[in-house]
MIDRENVO-701391 format. One record per residue (C-alpha): x, y, z; residue number from 1; chain. Coordinates in steps of 0.25 Angstrom, whole numbers, plus 5000, padded with zeros to 4 digits. Example, Ala and Ser with C-alpha at 12.3 -4.5 7.8 and 13.67 -1.06 7.14 Angstrom:
% residues 2
ATOM    xx    yy    zz  num  cadena
ATOM  5049  4982  5031    1       A
ATOM  5055  4996  5029    2       A
% end
This chain:
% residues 448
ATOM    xx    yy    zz  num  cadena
ATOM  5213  5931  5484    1       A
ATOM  5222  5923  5492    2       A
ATOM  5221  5932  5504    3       A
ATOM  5237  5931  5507    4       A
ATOM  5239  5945  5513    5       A
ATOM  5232  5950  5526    6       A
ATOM  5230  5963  5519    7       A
ATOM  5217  5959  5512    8       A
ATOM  5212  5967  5501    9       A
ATOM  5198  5965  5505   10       A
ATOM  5198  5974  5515   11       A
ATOM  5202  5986  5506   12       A
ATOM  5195  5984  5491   13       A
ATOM  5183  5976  5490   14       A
ATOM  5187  5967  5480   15       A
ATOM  5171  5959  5479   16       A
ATOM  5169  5971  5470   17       A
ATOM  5179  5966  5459   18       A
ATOM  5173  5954  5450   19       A
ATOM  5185  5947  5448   20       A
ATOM  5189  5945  5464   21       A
ATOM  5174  5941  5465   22       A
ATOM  5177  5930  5454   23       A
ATOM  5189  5926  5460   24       A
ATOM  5185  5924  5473   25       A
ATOM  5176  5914  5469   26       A
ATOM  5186  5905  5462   27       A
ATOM  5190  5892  5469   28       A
ATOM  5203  5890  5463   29       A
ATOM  5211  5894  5476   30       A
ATOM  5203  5885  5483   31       A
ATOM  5209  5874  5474   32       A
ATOM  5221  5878  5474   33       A
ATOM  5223  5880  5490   34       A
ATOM  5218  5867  5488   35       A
ATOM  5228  5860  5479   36       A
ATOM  5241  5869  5488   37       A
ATOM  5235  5860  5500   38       A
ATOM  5234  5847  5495   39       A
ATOM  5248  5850  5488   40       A
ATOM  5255  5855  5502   41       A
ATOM  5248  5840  5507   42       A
ATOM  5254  5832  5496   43       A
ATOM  5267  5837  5495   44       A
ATOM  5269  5836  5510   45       A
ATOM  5264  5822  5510   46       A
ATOM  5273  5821  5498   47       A
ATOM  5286  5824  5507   48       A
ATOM  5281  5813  5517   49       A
ATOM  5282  5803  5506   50       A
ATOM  5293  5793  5509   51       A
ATOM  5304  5793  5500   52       A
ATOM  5316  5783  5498   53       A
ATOM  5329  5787  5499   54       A
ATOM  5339  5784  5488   55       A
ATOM  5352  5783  5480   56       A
ATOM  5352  5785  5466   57       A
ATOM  5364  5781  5457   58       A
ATOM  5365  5779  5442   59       A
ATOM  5373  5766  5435   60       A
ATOM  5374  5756  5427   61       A
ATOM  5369  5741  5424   62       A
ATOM  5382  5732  5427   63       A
ATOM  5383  5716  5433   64       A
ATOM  5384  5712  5447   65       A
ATOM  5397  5703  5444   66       A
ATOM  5408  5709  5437   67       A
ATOM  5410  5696  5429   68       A
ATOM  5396  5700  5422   69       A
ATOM  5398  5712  5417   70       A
ATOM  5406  5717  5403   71       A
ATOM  5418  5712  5400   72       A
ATOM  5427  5715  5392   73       A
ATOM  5440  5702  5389   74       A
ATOM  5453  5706  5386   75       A
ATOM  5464  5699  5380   76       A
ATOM  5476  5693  5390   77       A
ATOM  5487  5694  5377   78       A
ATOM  5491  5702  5368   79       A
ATOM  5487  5697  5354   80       A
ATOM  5479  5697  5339   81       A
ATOM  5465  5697  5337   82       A
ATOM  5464  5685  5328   83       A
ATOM  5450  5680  5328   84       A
ATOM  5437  5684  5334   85       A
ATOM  5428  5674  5338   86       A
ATOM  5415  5682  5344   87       A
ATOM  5407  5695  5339   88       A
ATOM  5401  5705  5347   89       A
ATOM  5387  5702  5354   90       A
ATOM  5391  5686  5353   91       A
ATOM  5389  5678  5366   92       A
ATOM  5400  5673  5370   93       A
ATOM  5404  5662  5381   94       A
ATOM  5413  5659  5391   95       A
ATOM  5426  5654  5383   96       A
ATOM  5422  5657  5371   97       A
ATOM  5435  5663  5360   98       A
ATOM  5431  5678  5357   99       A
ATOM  5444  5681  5351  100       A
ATOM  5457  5675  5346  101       A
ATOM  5472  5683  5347  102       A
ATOM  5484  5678  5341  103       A
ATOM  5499  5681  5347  104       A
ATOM  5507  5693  5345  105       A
ATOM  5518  5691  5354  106       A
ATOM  5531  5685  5348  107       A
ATOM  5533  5677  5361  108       A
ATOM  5519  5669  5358  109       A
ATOM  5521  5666  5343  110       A
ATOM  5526  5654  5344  111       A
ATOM  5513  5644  5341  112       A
ATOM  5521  5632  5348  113       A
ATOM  5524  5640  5362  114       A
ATOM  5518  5631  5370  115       A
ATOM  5524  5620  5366  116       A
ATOM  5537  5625  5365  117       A
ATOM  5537  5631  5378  118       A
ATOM  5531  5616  5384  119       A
ATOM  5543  5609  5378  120       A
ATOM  5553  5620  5386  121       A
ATOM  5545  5616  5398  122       A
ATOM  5548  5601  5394  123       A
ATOM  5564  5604  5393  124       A
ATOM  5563  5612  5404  125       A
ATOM  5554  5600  5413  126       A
ATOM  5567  5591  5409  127       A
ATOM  5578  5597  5413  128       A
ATOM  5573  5600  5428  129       A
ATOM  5572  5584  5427  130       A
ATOM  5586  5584  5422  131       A
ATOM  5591  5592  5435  132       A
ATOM  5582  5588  5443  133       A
ATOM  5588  5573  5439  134       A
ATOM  5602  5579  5440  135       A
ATOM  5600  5585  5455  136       A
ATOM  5593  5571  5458  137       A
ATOM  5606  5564  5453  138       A
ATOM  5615  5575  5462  139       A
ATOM  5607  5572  5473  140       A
ATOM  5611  5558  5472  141       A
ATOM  5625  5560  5468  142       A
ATOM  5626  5568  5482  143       A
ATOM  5621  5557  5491  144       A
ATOM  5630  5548  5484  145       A
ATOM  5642  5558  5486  146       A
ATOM  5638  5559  5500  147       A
ATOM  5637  5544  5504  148       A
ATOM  5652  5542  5497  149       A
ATOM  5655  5554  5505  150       A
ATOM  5652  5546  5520  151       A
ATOM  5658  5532  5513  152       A
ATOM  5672  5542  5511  153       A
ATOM  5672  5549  5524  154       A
ATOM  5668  5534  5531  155       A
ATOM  5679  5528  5524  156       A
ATOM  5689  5539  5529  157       A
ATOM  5684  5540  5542  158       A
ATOM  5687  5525  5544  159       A
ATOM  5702  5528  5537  160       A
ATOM  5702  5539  5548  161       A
ATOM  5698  5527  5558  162       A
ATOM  5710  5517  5552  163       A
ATOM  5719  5526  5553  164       A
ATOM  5716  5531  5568  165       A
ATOM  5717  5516  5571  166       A
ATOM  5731  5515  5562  167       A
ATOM  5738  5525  5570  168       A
ATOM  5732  5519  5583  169       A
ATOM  5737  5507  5579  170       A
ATOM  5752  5513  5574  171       A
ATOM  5752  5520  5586  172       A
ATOM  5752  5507  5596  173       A
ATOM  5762  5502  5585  174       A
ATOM  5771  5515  5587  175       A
ATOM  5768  5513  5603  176       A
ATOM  5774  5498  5600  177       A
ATOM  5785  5502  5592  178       A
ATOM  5791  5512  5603  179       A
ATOM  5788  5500  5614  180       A
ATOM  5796  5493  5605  181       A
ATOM  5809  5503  5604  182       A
ATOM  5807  5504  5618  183       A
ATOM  5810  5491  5620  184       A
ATOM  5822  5490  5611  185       A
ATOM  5828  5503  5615  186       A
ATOM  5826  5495  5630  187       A
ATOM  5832  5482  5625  188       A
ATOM  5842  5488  5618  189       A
ATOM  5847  5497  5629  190       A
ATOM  5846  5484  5639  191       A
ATOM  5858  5476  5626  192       A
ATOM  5866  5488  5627  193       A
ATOM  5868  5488  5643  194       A
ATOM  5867  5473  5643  195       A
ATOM  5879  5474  5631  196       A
ATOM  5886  5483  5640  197       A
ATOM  5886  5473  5652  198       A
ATOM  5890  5462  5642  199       A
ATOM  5876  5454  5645  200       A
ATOM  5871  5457  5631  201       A
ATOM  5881  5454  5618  202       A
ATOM  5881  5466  5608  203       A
ATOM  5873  5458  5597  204       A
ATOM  5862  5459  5607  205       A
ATOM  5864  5473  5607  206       A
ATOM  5862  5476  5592  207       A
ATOM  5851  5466  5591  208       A
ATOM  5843  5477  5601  209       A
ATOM  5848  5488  5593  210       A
ATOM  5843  5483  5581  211       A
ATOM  5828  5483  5588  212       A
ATOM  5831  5494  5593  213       A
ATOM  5831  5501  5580  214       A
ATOM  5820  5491  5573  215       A
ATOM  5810  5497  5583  216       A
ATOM  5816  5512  5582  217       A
ATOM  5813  5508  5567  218       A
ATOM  5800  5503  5571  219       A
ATOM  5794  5516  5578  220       A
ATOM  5799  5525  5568  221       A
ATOM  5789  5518  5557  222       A
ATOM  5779  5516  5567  223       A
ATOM  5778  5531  5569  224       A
ATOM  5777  5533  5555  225       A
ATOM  5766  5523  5553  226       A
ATOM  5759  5530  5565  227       A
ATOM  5761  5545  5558  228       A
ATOM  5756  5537  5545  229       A
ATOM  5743  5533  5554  230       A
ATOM  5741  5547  5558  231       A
ATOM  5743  5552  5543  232       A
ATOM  5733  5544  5539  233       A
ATOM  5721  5548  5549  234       A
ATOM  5727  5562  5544  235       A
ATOM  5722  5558  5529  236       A
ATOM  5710  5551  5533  237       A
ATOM  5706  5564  5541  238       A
ATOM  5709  5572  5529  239       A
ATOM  5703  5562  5520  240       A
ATOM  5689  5564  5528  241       A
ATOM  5690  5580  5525  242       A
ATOM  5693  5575  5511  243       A
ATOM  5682  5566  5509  244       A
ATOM  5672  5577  5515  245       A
ATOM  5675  5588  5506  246       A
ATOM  5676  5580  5493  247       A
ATOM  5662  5575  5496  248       A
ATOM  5657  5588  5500  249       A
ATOM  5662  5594  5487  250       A
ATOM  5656  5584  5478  251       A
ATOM  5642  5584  5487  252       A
ATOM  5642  5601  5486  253       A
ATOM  5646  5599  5470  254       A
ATOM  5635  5587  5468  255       A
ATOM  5625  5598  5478  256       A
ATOM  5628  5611  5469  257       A
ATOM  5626  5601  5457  258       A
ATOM  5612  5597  5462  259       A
ATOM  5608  5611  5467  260       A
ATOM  5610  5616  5453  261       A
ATOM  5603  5604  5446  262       A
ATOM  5590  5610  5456  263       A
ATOM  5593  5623  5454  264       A
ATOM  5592  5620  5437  265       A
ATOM  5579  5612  5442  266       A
ATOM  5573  5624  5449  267       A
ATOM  5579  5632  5437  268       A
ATOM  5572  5622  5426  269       A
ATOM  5559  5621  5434  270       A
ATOM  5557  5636  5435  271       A
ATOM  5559  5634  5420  272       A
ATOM  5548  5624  5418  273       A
ATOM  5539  5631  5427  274       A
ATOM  5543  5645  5419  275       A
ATOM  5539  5637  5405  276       A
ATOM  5526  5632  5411  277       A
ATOM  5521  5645  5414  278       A
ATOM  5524  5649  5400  279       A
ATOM  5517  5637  5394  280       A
ATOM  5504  5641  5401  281       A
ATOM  5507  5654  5398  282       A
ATOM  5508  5650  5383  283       A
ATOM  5495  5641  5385  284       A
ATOM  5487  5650  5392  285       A
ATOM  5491  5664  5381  286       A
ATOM  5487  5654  5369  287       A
ATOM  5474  5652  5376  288       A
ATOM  5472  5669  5378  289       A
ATOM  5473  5670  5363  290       A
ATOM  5457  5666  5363  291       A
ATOM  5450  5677  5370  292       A
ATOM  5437  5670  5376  293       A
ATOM  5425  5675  5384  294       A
ATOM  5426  5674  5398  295       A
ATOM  5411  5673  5400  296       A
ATOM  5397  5672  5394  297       A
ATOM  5393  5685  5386  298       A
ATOM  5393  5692  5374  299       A
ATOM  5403  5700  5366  300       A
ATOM  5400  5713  5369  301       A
ATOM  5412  5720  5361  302       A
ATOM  5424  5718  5353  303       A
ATOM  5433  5726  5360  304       A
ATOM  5445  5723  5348  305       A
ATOM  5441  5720  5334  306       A
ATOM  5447  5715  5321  307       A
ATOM  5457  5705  5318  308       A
ATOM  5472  5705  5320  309       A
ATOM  5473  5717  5331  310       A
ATOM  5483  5716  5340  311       A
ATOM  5478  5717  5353  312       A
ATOM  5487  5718  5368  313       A
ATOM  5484  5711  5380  314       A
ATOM  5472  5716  5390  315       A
ATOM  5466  5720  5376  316       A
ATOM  5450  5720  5378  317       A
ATOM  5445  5712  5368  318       A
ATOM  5428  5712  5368  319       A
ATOM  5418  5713  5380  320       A
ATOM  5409  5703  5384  321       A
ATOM  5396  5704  5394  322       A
ATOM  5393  5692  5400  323       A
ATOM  5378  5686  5399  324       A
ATOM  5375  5685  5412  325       A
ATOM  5375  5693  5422  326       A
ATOM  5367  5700  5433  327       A
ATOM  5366  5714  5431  328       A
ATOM  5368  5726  5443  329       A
ATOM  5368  5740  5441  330       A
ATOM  5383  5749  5444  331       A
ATOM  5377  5762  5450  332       A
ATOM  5384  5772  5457  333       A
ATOM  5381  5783  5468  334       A
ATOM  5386  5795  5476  335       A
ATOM  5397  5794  5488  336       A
ATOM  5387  5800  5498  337       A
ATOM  5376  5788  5495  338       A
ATOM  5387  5777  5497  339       A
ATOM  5382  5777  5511  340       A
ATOM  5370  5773  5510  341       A
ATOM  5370  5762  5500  342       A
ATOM  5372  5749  5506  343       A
ATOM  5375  5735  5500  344       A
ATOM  5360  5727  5496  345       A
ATOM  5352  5741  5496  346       A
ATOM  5342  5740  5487  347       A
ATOM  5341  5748  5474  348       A
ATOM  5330  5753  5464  349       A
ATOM  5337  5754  5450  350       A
ATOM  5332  5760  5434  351       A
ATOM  5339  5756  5422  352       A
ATOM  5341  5765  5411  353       A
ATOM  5330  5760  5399  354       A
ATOM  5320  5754  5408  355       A
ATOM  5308  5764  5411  356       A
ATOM  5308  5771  5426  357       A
ATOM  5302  5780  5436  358       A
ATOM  5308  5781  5447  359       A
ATOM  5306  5788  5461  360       A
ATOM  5318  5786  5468  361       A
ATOM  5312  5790  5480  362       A
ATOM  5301  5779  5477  363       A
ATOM  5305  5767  5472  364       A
ATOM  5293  5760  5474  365       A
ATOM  5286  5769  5464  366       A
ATOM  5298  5768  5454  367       A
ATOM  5295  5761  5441  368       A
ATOM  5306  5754  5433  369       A
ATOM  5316  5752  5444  370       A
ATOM  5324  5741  5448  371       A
ATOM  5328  5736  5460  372       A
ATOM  5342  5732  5464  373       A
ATOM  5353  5729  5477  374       A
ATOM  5365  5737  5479  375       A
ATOM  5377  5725  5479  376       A
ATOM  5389  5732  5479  377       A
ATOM  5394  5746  5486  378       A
ATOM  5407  5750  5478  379       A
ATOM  5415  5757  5490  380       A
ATOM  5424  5764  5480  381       A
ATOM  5420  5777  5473  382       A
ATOM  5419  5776  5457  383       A
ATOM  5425  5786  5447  384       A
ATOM  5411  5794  5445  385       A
ATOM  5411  5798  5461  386       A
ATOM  5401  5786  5464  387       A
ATOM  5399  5775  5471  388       A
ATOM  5398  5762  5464  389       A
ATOM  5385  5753  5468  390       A
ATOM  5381  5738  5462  391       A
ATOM  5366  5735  5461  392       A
ATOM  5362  5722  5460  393       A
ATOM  5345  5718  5457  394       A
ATOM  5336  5716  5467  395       A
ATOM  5331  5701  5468  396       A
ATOM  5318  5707  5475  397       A
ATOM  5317  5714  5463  398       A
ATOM  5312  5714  5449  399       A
ATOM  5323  5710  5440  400       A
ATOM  5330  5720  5432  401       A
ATOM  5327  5722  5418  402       A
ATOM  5334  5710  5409  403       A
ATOM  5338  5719  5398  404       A
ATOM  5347  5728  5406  405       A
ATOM  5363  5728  5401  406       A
ATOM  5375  5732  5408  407       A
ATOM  5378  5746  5407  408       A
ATOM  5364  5751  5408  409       A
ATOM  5361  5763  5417  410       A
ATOM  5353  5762  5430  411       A
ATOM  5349  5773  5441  412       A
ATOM  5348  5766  5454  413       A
ATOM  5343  5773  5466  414       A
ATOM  5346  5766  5482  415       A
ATOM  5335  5766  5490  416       A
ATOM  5337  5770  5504  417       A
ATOM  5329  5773  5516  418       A
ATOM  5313  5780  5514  419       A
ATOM  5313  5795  5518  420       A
ATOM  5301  5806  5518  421       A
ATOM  5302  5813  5504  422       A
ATOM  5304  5827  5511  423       A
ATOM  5317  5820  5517  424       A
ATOM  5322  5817  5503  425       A
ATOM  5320  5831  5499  426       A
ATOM  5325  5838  5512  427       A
ATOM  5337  5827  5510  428       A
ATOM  5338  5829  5492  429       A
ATOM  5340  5846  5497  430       A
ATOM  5349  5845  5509  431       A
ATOM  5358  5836  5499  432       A
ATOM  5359  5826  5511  433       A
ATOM  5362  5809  5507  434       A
ATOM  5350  5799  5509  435       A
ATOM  5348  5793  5524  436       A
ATOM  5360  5784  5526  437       A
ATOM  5355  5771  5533  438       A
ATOM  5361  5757  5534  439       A
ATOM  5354  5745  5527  440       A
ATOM  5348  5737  5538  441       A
ATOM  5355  5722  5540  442       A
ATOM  5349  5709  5541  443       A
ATOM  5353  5699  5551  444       A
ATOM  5360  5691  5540  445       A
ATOM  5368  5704  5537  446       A
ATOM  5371  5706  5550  447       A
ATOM  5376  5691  5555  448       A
% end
């Protein structure tokens, strides 16, 4: 018996006397079986003294490293008719080559001569800004040559204005002469009378002073008339000069406005030709869209539209292609509370879905079938599934991945992180906490 309780029943009943308890006594099964306890109790605490390394486990996809690598699917710019199909699917294809031909369904595009219609407009239009550009040339010239008449009048009038200053100078002294002149005669005249008077002069004498007398009273009165012609005339040639200006000034702001609307139907006609040299390209580079071709090495993986004769819009997907090269990384994703700890270059241990595996998560070392990879990119931005996106890339110090993976394959990944006692991971996995957080040591290259 195993002699739990401090009551024994050896004391009270002799139990040698029973066969069975003699048999029993004898056995050396529990003797084995303290035994095993022992040895267990010993490995199973050693057991949680193993080390254990901490990860991250998240599940995925096979995907490409560049976006340029992976499916794609092409898409037509215009609207238009399948016509002619020129590949099938599976077909390697290469960069440029024709994978299906549309014709038009827009009435604007029927016309098969567009381009060359639309050039000859350009033509018309590319002349008649050389017209007006030619007509503003001529306007310009016809506007220095109305200006140099215009100094040639206003030189000529100025120099009228001058003759006619020196006119009525010079019938003013001639007025002043004229006045001396009656003066004189008004004197000499008086001087006959009186003399006459006195009996010194005869009367004869007398009439012969009258009569100069009233020649020279003659006299002024016409000088003063050529004196107030004098004046009228610097008058004119004053208002001539005002005359002069503003005629010019008119027929220079007529030929102006003439030349400013020549340039202004120019610009106008330049816009134009501009305006049809867009559209030319434009007609040059939609006959060139009616041939779908492949932006890159691959092969077809699928006919997105079938048949002939369908009508199809624009942004229309037309087939998918994947590229032939291309370096393959695995899209995987984990839970907000390990964003933490996942740093940019950590290193990954990776199994693909068809590829034989045991794994111990806690022991990558021990794992079979596993791959090795580094994380190079951290998305920042939470995905629709409540994750965080994470792009692993192969491990150059490791073996290469498998050859016949595809894209879209499925992949478990786990993160490795720091090495723990195992009975830390347990006491951790119970309490539901996260996984030591820690910060990947830096180089002195990372640093500087």
């Amino acid at each position: 018996m195993l002699n739990i309780s401090n009551n024994n029943i050896n004391k009270k009943v002799d139990l040698t006397r029973f066969e069975t308890i003699k048999q029993l006594s004898v056995r050396p099964y529990f003797k084995t079986f303290n035994r095993l306890l022992k040895w267990f109790l010993i490995g199973s605490v050693l057991f949680l003294l193993l080390p254990w390394t901490q990860n991250i486990q998240g599940s995925g996809y096979v995907t490409t490293v560049s976006p340029e690598q992976r499916p794609q699917t092409i898409h037509t710019a215009i609207a238009g008719r399948i016509e002619k199909w020129y590949v099938a699917e599976g077909q390697y294809v290469n960069k440029g080559d024709t994978i299906l031909f549309i014709s038009e369904v827009k009435e604007d595009y029927f016309d098969p001569n567009l381009v060359a219609n639309t050039e000859n407009q350009m033509k018309a239009k590319m002349l008649s800004e050389g017209s007006y550009e030619d007509k503003a040339s001529a306007l310009s010239t016809q506007i220095t040559a109305i200006e140099r008449e215009r100094i040639l009048k206003l030189e000529q009038a100025k120099n009228k204005i001058e003759q006619s200053l020196l006119k009525i100078k010079s019938d003013s002294m001639d007025l002043e002469a004229v006045k001396t002149q009656l003066k004189i005669a008004q004197t000499q005249f008086k001087r006959s009378q009186d003399l006459n008077k006195d009996g010194l002069k005869p009367m004869t004498d007398v009439e012969d002073k009258r009569l100069k007398l009233q020649d020279a009273e003659a006299k002024i009165i016409t000088q003063q008339n050529k004196y107030l012609t004098s004046k009228n005339e610097l008058l004119n040639a004053r208002v001539e000069i005002n005359r002069i200006t503003a005629e010019y000034t008119d027929k220079i702001s007529k030929a102006q406005s003439d030349r400013y609307t020549a340039l202004s139907s120019q610009f106008d006609t330049e816009a134009q030709v501009n305006k049809l040299q867009n559209q030319v390209t434009n007609y040059k580079m939609r006959n060139e869209l009616y041939y779908i071709k492949a932006p890159q090495n691959g092969y077809v993986n699928r006919a997105l539209q079938s048949g002939l004769g369908e009508t199809i819009k624009e942004g229309t997907p037309v087939v998918s292609i994947m590229p032939s090269k291309y370096d393959i990384a695995v899209e995987t994703y984990i839970d907000p509370i390990d964003l933490p700890l996942i740093h940019k270059g950590e290193k990954v241990r990776i199994w693909f879905d068809g590829w034989p595996t045991i794994v111990f998560s806690g022991w990558p070392n021990t794992s079979y079938g596993t791959f090795g990879g580094s994380i190079v990119a951290v998305e920042n931005f939470i995905s629709t599934n409540g994750k965080y996106r994470i792009l692993i890339a192969q491990d150059p110090s490791d073996k290469p991945w498998p050859k016949q993976l595809s894209i879209g394959a499925g992949a478990q990944t786990f993160a490795l992180l720091d090495n723990v006692p195992i009975w830390y991971e347990l006491w951790r996995k119970l309490n539901g906490f996260p996984p030591d957080f820690y910060t990947p040591k830096q180089t002195n290259e990372s640093k500087k």
